[in-house]
N, C-alpha and C positions, 0 to 999 in steps of 0.2 A: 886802561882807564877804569877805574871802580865806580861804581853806582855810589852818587852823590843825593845826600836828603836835599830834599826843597828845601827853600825859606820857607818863615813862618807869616803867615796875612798875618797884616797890618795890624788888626783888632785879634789878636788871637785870645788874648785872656779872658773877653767878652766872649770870643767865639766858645771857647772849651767851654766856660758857663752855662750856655746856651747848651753843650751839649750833655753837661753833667745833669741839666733842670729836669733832663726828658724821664733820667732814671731805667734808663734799658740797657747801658753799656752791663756786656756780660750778663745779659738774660737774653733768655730763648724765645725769643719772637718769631718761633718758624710760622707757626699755626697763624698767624695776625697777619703775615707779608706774603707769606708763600704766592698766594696770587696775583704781585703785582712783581714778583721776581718772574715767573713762570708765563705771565703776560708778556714782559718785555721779551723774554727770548724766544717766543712763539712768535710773535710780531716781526723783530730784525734777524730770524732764524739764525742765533746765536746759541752753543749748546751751551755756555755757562752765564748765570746773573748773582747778581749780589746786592744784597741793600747793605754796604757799610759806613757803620760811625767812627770818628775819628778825634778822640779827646788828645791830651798835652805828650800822653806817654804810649798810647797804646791807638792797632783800627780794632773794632769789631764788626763781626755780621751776623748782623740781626738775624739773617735770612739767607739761603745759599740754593741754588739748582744748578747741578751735573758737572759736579766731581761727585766720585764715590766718599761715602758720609766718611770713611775713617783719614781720606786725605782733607775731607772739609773740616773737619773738627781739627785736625793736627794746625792749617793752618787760617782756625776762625778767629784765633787772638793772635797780632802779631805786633813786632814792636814799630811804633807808628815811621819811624826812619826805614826801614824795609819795605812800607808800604809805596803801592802804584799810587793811589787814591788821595796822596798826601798832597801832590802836584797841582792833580783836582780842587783843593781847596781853596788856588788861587785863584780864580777863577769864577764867575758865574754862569759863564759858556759854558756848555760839553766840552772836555779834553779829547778827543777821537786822535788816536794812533793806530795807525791803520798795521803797519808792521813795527813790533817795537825793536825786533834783530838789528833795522835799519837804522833805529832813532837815537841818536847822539844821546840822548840823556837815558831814554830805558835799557841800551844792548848790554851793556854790563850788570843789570838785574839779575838777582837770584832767581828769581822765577822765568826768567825767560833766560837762560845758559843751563840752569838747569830742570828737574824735574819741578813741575809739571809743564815748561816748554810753552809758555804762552806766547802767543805772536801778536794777538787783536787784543785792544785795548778802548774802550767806551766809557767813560767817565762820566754822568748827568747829575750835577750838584743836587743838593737839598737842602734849600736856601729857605732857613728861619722867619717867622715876622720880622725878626730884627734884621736881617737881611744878611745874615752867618750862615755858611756853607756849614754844615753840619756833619757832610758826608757826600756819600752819593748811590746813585741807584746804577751800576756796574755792569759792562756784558764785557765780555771775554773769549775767546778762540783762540785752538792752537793752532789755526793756519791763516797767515796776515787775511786780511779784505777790507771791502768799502762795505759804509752801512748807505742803505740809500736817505738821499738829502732829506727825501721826504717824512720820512721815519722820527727824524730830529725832533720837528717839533713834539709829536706823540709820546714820545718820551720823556721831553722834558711835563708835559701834560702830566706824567703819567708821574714823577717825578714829586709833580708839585700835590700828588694825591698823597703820598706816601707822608711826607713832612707835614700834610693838613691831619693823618690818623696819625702820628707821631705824636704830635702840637693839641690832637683834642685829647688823647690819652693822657696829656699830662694835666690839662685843666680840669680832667673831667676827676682826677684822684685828687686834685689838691681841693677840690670842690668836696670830694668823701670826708676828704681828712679834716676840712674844717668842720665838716656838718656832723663828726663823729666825735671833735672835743668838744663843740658845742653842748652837743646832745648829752654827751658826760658832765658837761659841769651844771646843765639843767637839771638832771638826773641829781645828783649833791645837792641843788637848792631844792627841789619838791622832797627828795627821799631822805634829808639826813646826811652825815657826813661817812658816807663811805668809804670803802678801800675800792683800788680800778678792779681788785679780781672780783670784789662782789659786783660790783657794776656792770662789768663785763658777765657774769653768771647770770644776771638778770638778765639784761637786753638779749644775751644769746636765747637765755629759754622760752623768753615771752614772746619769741618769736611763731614758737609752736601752734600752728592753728587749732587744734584740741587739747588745750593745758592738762584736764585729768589725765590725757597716758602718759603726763612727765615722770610719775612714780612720787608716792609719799614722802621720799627723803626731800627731793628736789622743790615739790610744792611746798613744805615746811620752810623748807630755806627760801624759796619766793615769799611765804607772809611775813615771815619774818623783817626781810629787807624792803617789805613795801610794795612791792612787786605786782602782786595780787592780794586780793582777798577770797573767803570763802561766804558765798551770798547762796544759804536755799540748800547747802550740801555741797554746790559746784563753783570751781575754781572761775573766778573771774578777774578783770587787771583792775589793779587798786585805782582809787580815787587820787589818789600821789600822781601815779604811772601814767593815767588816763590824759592828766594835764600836762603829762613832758611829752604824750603823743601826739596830743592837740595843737602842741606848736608847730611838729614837727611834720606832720603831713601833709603831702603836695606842696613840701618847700619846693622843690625841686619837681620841672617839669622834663619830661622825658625828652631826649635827642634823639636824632636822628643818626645813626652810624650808618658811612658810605660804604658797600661791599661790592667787591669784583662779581658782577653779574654781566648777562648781555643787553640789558640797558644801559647799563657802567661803562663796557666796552664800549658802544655805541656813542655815550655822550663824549669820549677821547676822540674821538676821529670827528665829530660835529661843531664840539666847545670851540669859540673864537677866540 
């Protein structure tokens, strides 16, 4: 018997949306996840974790602990029908396979007949606002066992952390990206009709907190475009510039970003 793809949930075209919106498929999010990969396997003393997504055609992982890097990269993109994880998307349960040799549906798997020979299987969804499995947060062994019951919920806790920095990473760009053609087309009403490369030449430079060390070329091209003026011998920001600042400061108040510390730890095992 050959290893058979799941079906596809119900809302799947909602679901893939949902997971196209995040904009990580195939970028390297080790540096972001690594901690709550490397939590969950410290906790259920499993040597391998994975946070993978799971769009129409392909899984990726964001994030990987213990396979060596040149077999994790070989197989961090895979085709989403050879995936374990695919299973998991029907689901809002954990899918737990305790031995998958035994398990009618995984023993004919490539990865568990052959190299790298996986036997444990731990599936914890990562279930959207809109309530779309997205993926999952993954532990894995090569020799079968039981995870303890108690562990479940922590993980799914731990679960529901990953899909909240997922989900604010994505608000919190599309919040840039408006506040940054905003600020461009404000820039065109006070400054004149520019090009984006002058626009963008601006805004990068004026960012400089001592504009004299920009260098003469640089400052010419600022008065020019409005940018600055020169008040007294010293470069200062134009009267134009002054006013697309005005609107735009303390638009946006600062967040809070969650990080794996041992207060974070802590509130996983306490949160109700």
């Amino acid at each position: 018997m050959n290893f058979k793809p799941a079906p596809l949930p119900n809302s799947e075209i909602e679901r893939a949306a949902d997971v196209a919106s995040l904009g990580v498929m195939r970028v390297d999010q080790t540096s972001i996840y690594l901690d709550y990969v490397s939590l969950a396997a410290e906790l259920t003393d499993c040597p391998m974790s994975f946070i993978n997504l799971l769009d129409q055609a392909s899984q990726w992982s964001l994030c990987g602990q213990g396979l060596p890097q040149q077999i994790f990269d070989q197989f961090r993109e895979i085709p989403r029908d050879q995936s374990i994880c695919q299973y998991a998307l029907l689901s809002k349960e954990p899918t737990i396979i305790n031995d998958l040799e035994n398990d009618l549906v995984f023993s004919e798997h490539p990865i568990v007949i052959e190299e790298p020979h996986i036997r444990f299987y731990a599936g914890f969804p990562l279930i959207s606002k809109r309530g779309n499995v997205l993926g999952t947060l993954c532990l894995m062994d090569f020799e079968p066992r039981l995870i303890d019951e108690g562990l479940i919920p922590v993980i799914q806790k731990l679960a529901r952390r990953v899909v909240f920095q997922l989900e604010f990473a994505r608000e919190k760009n599309r919040s840039e990206f408006e506040f940054f053609v905003d600020m461009l087309g404000t820039c065109k009403e006070n400054l004149g009709n520019l090009s984006l490369n002058e626009l963008l030449f601006g805004l990068k430079h004026t960012e400089c907190r001592h504009l004299k060390d920009l260098g003469s070329e640089i400052l010419e091209e600022l008065v020019r475009l409005r940018f600055i003026k020169i008040s007294n011998g010293d470069p200062c920001l134009g009267d134009e510039f002054l006013l697309v600042r005005d609107k735009f400061v303390n638009r946006f108040e600062p967040r809070k970003i969650f990080k794996v510390d041992n207060d974070y730890i802590d509130s996983i095992f306490s949160e109700s």
